[in-house]
PyMOL Python script that loads the backbone (N, CA, C, O; Angstrom):
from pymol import cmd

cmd.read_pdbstr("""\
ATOM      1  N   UNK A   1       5.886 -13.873  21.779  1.00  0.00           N
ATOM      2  CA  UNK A   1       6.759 -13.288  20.779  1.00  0.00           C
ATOM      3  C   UNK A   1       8.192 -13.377  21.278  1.00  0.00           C
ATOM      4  O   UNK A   1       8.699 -13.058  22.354  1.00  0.00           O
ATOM      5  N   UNK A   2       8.679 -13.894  20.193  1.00  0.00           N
ATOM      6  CA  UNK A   2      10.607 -13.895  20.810  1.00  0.00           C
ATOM      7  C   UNK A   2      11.354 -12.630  20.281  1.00  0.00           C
ATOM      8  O   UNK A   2      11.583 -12.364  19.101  1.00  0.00           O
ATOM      9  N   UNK A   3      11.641 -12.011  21.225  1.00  0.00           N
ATOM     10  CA  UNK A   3      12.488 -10.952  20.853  1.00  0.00           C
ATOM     11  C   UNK A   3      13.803 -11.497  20.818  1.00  0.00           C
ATOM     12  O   UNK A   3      14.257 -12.487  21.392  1.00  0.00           O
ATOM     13  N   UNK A   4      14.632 -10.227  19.615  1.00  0.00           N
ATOM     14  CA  UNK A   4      16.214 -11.056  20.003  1.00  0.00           C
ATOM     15  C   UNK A   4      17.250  -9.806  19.361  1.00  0.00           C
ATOM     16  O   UNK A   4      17.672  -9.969  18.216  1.00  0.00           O
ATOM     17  N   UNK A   5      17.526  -8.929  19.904  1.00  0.00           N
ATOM     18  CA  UNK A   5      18.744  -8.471  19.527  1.00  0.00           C
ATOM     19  C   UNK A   5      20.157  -8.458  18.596  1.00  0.00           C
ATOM     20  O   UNK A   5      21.198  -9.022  18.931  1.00  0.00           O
ATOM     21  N   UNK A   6      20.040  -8.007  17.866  1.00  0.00           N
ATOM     22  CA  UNK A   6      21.190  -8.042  16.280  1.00  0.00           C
ATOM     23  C   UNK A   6      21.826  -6.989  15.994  1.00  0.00           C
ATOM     24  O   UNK A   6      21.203  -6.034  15.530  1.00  0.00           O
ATOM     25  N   UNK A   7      23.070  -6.924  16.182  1.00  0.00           N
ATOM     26  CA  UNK A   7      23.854  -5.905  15.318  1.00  0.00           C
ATOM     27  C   UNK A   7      23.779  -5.953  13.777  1.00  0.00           C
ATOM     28  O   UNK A   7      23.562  -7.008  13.182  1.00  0.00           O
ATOM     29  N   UNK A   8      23.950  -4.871  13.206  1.00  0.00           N
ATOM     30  CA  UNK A   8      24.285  -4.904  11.720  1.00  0.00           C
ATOM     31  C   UNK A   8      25.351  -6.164  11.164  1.00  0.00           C
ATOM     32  O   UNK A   8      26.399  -6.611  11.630  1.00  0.00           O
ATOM     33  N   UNK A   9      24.612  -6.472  10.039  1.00  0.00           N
ATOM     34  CA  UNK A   9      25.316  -7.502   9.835  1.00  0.00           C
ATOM     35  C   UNK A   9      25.098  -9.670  10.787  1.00  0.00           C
ATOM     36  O   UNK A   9      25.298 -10.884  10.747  1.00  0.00           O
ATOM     37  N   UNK A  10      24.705  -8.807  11.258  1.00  0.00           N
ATOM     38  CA  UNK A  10      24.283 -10.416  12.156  1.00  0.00           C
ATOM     39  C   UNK A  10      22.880 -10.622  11.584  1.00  0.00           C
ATOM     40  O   UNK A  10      22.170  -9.737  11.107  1.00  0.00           O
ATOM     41  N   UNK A  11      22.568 -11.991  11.706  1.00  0.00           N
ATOM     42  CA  UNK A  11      21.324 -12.605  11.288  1.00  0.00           C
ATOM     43  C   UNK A  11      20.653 -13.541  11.953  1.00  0.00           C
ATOM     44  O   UNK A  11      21.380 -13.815  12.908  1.00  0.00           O
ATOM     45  N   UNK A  12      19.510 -14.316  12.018  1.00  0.00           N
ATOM     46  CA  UNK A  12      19.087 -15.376  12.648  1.00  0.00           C
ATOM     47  C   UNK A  12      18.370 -16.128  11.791  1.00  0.00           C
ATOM     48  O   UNK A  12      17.923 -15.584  10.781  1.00  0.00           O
ATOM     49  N   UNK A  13      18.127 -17.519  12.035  1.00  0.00           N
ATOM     50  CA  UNK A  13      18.144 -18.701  11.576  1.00  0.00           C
ATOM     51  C   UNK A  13      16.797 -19.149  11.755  1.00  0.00           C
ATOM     52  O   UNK A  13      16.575 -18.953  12.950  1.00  0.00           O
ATOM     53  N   UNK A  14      15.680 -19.689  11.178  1.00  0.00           N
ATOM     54  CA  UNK A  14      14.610 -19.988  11.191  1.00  0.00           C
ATOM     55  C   UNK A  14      14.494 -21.472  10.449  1.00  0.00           C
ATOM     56  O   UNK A  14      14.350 -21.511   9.227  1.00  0.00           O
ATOM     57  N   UNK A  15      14.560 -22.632  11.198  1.00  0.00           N
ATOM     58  CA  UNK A  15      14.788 -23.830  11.059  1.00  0.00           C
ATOM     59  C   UNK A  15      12.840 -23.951  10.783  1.00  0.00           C
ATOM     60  O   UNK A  15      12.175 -23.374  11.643  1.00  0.00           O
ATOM     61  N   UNK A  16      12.075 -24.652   9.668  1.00  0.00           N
ATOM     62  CA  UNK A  16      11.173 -24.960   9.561  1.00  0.00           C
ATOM     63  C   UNK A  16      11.173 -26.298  10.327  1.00  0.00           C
ATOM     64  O   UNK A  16      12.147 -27.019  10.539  1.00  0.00           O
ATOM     65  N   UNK A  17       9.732 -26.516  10.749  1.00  0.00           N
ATOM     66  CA  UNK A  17       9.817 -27.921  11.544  1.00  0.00           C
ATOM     67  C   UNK A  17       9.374 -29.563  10.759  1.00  0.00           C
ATOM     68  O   UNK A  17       9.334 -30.714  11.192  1.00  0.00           O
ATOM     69  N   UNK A  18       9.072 -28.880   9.312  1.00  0.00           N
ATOM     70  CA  UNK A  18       8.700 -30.344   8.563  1.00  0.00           C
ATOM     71  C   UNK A  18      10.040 -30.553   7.895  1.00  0.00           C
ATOM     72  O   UNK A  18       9.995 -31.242   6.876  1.00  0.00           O
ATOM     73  N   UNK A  19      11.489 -29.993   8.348  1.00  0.00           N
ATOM     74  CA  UNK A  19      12.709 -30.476   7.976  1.00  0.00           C
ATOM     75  C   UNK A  19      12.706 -29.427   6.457  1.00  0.00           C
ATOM     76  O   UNK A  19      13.776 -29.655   5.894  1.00  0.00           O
ATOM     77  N   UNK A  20      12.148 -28.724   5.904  1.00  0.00           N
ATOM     78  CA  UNK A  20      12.730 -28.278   4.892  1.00  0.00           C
ATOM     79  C   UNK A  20      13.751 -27.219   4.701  1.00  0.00           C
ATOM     80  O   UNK A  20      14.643 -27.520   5.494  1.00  0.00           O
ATOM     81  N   UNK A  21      14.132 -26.025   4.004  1.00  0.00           N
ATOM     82  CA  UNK A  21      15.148 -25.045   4.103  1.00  0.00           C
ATOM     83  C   UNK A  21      14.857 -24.304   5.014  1.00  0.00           C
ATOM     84  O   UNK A  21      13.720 -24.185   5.468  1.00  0.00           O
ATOM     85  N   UNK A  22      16.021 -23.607   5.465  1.00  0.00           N
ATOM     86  CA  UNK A  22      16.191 -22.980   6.628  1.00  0.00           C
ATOM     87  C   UNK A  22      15.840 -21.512   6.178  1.00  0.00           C
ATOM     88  O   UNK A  22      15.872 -21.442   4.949  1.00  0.00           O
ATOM     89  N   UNK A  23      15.517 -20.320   6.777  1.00  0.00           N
ATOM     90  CA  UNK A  23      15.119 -19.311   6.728  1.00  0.00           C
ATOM     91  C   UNK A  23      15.608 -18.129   7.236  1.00  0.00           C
ATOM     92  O   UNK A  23      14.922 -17.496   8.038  1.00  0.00           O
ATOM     93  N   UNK A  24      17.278 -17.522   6.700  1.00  0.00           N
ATOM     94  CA  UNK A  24      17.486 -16.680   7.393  1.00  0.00           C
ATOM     95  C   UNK A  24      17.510 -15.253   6.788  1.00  0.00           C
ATOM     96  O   UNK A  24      17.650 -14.871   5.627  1.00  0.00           O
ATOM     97  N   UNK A  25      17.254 -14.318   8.437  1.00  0.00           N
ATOM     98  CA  UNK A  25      16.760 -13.192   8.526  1.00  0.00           C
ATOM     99  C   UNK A  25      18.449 -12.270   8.843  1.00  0.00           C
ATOM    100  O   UNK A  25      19.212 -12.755   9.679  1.00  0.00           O
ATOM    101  N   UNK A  26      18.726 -11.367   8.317  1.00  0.00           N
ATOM    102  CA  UNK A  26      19.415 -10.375   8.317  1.00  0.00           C
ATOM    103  C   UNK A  26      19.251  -9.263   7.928  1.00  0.00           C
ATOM    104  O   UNK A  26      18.619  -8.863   6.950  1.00  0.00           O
ATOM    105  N   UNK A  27      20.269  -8.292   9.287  1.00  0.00           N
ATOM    106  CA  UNK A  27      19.779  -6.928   9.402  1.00  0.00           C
ATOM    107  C   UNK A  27      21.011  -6.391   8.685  1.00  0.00           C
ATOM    108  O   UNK A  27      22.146  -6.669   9.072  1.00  0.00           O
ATOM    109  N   UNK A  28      20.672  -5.337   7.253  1.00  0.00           N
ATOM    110  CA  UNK A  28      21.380  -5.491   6.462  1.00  0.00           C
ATOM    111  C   UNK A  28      22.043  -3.919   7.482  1.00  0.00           C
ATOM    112  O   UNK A  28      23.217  -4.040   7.833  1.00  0.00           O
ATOM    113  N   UNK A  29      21.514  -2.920   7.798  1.00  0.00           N
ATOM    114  CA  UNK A  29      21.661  -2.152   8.305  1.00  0.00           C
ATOM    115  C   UNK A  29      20.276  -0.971   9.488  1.00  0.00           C
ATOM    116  O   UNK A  29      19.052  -0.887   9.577  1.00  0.00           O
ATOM    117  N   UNK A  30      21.476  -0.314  10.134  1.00  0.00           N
ATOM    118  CA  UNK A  30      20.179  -0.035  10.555  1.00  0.00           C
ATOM    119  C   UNK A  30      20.484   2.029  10.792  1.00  0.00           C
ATOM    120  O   UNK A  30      21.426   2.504  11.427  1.00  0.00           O
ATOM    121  N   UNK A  31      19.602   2.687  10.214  1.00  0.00           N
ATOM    122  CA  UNK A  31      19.503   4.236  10.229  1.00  0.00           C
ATOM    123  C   UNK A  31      18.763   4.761  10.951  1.00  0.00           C
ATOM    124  O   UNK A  31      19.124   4.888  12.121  1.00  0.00           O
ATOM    125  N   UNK A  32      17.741   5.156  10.632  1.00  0.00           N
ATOM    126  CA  UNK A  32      16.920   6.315  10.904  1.00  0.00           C
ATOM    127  C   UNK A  32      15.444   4.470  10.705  1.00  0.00           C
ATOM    128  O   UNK A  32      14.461   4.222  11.404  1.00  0.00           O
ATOM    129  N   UNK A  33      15.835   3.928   9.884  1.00  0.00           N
ATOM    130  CA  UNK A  33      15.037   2.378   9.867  1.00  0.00           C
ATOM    131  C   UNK A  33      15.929   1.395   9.725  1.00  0.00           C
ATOM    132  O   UNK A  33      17.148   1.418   9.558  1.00  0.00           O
ATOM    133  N   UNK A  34      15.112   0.481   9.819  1.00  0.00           N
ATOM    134  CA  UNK A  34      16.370  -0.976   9.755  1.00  0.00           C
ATOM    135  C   UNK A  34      15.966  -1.717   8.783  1.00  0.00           C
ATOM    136  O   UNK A  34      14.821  -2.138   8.625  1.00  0.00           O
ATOM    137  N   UNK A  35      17.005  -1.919   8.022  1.00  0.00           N
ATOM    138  CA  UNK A  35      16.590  -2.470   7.054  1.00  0.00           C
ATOM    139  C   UNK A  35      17.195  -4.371   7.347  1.00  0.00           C
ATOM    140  O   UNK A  35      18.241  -4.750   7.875  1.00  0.00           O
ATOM    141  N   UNK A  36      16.120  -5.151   6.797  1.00  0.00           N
ATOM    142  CA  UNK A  36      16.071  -6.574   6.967  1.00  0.00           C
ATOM    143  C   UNK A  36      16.390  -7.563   5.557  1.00  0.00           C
ATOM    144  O   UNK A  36      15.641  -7.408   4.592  1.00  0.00           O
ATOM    145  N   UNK A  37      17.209  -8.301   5.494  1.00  0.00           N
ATOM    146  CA  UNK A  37      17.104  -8.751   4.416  1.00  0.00           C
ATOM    147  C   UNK A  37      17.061 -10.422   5.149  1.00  0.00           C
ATOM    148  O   UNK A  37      17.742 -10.751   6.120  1.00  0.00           O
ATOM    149  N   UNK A  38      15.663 -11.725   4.082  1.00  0.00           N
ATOM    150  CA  UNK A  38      15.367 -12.476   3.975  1.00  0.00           C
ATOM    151  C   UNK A  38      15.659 -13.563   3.318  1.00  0.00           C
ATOM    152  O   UNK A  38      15.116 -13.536   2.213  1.00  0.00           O
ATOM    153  N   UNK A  39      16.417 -14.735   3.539  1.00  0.00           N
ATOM    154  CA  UNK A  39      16.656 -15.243   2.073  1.00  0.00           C
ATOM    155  C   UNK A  39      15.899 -16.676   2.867  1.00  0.00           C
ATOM    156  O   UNK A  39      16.355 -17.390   3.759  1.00  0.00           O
ATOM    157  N   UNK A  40      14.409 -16.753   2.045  1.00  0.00           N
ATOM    158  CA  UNK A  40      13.598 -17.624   2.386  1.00  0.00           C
ATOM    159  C   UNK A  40      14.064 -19.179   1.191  1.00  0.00           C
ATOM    160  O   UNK A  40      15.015 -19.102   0.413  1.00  0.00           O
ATOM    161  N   UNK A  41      13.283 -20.297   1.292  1.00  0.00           N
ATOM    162  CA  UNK A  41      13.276 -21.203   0.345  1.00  0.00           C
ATOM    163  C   UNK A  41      12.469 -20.566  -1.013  1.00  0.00           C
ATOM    164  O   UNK A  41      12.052 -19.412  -0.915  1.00  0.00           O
ATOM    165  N   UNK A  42      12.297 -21.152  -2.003  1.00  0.00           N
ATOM    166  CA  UNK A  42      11.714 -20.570  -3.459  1.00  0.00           C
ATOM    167  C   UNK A  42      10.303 -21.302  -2.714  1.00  0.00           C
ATOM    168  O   UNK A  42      10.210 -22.350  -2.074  1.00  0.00           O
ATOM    169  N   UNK A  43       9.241 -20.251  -3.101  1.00  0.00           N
ATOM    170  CA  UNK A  43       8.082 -20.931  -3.204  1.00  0.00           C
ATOM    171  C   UNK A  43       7.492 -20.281  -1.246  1.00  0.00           C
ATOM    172  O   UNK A  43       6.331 -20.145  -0.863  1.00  0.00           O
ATOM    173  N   UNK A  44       8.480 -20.085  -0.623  1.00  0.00           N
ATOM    174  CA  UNK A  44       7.870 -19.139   0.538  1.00  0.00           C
ATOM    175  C   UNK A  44       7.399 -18.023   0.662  1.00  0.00           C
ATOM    176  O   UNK A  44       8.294 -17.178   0.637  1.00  0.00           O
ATOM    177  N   UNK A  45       6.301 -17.559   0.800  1.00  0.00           N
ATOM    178  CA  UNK A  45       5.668 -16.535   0.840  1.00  0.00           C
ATOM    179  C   UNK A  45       6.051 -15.532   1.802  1.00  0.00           C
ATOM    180  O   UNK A  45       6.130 -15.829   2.994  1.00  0.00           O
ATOM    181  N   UNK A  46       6.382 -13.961   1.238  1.00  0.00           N
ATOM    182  CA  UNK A  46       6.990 -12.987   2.820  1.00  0.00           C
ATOM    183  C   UNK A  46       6.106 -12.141   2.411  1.00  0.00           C
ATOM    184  O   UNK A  46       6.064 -11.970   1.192  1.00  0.00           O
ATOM    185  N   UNK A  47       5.311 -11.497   3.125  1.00  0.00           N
ATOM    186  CA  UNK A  47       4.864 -10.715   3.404  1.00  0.00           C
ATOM    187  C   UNK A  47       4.810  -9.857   4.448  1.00  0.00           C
ATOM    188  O   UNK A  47       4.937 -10.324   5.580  1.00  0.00           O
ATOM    189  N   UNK A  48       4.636  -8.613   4.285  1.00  0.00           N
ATOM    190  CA  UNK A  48       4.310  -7.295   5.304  1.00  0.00           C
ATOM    191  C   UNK A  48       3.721  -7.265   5.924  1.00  0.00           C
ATOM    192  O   UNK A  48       2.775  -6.961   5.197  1.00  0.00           O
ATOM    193  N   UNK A  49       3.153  -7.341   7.224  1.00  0.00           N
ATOM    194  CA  UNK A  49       2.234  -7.738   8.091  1.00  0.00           C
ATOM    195  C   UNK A  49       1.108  -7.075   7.453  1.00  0.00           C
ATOM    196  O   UNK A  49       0.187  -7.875   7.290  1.00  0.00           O
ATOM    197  N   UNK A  50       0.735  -5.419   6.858  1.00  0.00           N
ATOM    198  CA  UNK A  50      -0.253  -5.019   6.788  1.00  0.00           C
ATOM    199  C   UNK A  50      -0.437  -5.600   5.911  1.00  0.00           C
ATOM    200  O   UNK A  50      -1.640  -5.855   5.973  1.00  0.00           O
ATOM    201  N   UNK A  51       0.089  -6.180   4.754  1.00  0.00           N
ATOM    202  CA  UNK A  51      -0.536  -6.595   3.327  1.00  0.00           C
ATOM    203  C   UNK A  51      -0.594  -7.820   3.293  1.00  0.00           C
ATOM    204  O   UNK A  51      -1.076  -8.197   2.225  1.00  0.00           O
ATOM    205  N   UNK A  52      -0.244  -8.887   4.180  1.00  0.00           N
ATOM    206  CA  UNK A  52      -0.797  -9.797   4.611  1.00  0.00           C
ATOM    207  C   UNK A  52      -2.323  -9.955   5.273  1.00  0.00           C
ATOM    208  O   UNK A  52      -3.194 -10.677   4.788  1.00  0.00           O
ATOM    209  N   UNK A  53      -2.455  -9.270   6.285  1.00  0.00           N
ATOM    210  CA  UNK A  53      -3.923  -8.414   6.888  1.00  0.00           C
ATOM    211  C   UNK A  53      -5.110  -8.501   5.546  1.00  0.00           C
ATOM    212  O   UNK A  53      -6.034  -9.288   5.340  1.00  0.00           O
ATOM    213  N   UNK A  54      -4.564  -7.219   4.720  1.00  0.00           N
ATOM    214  CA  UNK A  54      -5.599  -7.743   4.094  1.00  0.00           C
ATOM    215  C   UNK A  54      -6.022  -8.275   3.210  1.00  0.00           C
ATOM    216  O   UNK A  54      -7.113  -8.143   2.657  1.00  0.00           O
ATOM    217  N   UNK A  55      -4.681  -9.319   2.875  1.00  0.00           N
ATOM    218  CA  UNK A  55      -4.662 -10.409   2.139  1.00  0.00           C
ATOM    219  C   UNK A  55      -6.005 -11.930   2.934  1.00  0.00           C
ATOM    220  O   UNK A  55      -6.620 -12.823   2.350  1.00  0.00           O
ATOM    221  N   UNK A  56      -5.962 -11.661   3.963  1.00  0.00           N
ATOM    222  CA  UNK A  56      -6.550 -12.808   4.751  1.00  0.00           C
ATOM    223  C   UNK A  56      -7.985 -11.952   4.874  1.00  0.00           C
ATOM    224  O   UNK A  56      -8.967 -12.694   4.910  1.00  0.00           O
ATOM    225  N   UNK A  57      -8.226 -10.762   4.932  1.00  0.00           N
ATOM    226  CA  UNK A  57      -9.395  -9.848   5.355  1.00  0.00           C
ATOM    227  C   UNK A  57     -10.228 -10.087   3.524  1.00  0.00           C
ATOM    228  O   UNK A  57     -11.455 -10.013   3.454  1.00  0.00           O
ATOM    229  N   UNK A  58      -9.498 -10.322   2.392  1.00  0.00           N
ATOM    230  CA  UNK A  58     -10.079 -10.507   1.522  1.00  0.00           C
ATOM    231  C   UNK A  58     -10.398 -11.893   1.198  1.00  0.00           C
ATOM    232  O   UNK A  58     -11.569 -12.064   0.862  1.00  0.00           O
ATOM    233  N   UNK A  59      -9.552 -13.059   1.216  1.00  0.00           N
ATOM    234  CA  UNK A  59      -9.989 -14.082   1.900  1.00  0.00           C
ATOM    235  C   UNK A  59     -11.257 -14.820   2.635  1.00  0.00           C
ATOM    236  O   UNK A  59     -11.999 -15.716   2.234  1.00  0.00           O
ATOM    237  N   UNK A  60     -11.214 -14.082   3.884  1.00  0.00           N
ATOM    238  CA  UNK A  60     -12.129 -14.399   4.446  1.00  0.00           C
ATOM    239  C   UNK A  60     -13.585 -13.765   3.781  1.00  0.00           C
ATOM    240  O   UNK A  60     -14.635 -14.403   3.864  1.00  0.00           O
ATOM    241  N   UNK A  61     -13.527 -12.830   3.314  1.00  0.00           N
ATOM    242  CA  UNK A  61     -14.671 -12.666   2.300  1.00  0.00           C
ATOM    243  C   UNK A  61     -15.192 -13.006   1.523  1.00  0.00           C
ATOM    244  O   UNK A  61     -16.418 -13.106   1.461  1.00  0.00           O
ATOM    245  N   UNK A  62     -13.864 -13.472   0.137  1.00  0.00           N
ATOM    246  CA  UNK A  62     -14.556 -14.475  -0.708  1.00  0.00           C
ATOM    247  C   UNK A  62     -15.251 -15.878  -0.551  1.00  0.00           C
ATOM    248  O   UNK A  62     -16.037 -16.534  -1.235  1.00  0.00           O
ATOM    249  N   UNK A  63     -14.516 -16.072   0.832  1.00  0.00           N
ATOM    250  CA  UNK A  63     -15.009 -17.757   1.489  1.00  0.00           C
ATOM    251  C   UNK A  63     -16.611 -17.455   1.998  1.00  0.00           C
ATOM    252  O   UNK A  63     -17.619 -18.059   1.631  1.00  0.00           O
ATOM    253  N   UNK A  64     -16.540 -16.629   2.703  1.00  0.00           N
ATOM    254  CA  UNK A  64     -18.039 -16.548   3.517  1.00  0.00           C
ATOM    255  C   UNK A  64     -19.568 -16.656   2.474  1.00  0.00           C
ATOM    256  O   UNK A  64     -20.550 -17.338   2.769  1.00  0.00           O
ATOM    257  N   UNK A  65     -19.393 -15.595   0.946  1.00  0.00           N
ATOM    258  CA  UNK A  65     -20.122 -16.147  -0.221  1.00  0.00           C
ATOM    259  C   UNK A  65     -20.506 -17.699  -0.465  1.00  0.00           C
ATOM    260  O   UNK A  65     -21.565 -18.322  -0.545  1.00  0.00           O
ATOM    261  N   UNK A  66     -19.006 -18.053  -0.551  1.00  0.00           N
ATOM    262  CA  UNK A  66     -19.071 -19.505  -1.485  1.00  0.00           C
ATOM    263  C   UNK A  66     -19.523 -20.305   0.073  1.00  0.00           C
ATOM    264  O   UNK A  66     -20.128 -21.284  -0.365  1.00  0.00           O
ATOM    265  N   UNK A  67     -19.556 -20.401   1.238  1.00  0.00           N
ATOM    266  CA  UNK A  67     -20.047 -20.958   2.628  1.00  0.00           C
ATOM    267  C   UNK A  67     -21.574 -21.258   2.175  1.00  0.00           C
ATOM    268  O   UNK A  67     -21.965 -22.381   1.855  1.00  0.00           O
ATOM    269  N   UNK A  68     -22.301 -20.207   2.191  1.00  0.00           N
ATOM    270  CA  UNK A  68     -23.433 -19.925   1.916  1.00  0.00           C
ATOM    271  C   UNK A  68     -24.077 -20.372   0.554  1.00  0.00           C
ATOM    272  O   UNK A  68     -25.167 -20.927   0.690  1.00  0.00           O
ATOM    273  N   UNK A  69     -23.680 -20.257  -0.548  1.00  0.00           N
ATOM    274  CA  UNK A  69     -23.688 -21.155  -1.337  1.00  0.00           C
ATOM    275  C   UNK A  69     -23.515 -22.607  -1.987  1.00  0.00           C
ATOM    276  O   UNK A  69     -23.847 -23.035  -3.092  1.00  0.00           O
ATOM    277  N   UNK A  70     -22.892 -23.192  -0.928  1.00  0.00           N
ATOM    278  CA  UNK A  70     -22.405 -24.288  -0.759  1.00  0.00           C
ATOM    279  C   UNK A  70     -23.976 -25.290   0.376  1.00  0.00           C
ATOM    280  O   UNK A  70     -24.400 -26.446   0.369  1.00  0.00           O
ATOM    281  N   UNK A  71     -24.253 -24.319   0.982  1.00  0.00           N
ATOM    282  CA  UNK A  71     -25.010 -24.974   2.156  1.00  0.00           C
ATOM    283  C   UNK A  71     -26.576 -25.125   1.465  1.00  0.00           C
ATOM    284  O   UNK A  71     -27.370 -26.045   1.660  1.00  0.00           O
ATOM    285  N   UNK A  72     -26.790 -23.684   0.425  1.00  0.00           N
ATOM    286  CA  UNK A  72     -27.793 -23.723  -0.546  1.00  0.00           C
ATOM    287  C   UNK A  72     -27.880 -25.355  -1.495  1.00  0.00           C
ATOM    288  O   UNK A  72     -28.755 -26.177  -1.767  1.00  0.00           O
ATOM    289  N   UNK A  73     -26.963 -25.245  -1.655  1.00  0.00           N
ATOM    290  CA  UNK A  73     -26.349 -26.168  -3.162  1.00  0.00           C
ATOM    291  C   UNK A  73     -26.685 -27.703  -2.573  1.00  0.00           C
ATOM    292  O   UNK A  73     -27.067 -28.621  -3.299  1.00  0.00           O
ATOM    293  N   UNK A  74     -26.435 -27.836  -0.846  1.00  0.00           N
ATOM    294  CA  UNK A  74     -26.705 -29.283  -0.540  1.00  0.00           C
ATOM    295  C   UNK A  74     -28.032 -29.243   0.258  1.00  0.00           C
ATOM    296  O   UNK A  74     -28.273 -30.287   0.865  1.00  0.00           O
ATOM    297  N   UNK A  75     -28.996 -28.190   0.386  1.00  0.00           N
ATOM    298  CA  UNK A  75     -30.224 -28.143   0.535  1.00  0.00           C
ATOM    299  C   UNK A  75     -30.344 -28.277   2.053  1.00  0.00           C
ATOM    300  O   UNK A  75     -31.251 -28.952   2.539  1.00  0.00           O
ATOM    301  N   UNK A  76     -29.223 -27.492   2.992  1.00  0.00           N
ATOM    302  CA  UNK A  76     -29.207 -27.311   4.055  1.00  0.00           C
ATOM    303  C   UNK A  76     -29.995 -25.941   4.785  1.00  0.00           C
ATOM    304  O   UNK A  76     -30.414 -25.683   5.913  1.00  0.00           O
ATOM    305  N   UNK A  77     -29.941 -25.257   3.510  1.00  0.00           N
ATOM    306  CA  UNK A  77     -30.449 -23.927   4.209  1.00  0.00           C
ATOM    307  C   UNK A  77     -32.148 -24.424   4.150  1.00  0.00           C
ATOM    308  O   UNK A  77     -32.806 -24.281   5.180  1.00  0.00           O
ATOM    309  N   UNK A  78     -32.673 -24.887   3.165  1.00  0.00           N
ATOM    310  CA  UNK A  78     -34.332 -25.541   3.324  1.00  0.00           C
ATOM    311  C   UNK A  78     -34.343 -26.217   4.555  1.00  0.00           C
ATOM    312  O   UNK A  78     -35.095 -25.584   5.296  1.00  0.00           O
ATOM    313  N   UNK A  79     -33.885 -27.173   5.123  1.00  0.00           N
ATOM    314  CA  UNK A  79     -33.895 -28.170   5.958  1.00  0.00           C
ATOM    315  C   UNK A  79     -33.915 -27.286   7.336  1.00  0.00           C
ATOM    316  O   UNK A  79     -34.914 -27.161   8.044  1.00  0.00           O
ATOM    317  N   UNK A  80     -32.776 -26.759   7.565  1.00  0.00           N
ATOM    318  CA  UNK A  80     -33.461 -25.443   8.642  1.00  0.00           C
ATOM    319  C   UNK A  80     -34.450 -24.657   8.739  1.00  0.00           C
ATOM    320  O   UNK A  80     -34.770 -24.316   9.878  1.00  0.00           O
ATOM    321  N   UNK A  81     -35.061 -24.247   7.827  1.00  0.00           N
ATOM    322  CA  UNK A  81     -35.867 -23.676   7.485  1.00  0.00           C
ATOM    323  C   UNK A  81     -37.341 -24.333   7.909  1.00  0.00           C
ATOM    324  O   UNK A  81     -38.344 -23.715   8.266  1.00  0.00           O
ATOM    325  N   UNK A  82     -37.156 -25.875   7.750  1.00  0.00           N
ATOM    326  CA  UNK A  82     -38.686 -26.858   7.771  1.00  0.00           C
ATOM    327  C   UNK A  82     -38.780 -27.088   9.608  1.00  0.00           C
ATOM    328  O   UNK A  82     -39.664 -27.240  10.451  1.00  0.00           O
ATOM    329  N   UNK A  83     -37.321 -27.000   9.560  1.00  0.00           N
ATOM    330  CA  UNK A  83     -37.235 -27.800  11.516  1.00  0.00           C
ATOM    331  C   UNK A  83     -37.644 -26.453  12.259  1.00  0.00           C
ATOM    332  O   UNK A  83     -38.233 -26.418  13.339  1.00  0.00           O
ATOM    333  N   UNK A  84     -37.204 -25.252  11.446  1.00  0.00           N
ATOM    334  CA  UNK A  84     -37.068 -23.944  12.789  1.00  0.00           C
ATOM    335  C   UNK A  84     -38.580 -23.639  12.767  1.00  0.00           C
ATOM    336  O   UNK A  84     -39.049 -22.786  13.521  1.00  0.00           O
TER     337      UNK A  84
END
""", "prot")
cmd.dss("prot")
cmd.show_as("cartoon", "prot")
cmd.util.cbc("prot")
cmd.orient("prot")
């Protein structure tokens, strides 16, 4: 993890590596919390770490169904079944 130190008003720069828009982060102020402001490319996704969490925690759920159904569907789960 890179830590990095910012006064109010200062920001940092998040260069993507497939060359597209740049991504910067500024600390609009900071109180009792700090507030951050983002000005990503259109079409970048920001999320909150927790609601990201269980954005991927629901995710991984709907996939694990359709896994299993998928393995049914090409007659893999029989085939284990004859060898075990």
């Amino acid at each position: 993890m890179l830590v990095i130190s910012r006064k109010q008003e200062e920001s940092i720069i998040i260069e993507p590596e497939n060359g597209g828009d740049p991504i910067e982060i500024k600390i609009i102020s900071i109180d009792n919390q700090v507030k951050v402001g983002i000005s990503a490319p259109r079409g970048c996704k920001i999320w909150r770490n927790e609601l990201y969490r269980t954005i991927e925690l629901n995710r991984s759920a709907a996939a694990a169904p359709a896994a299993g159904s998928l393995r049914r569907l090409l007659g893999k789960d029989s085939e284990e079944k004859k060898d075990g």
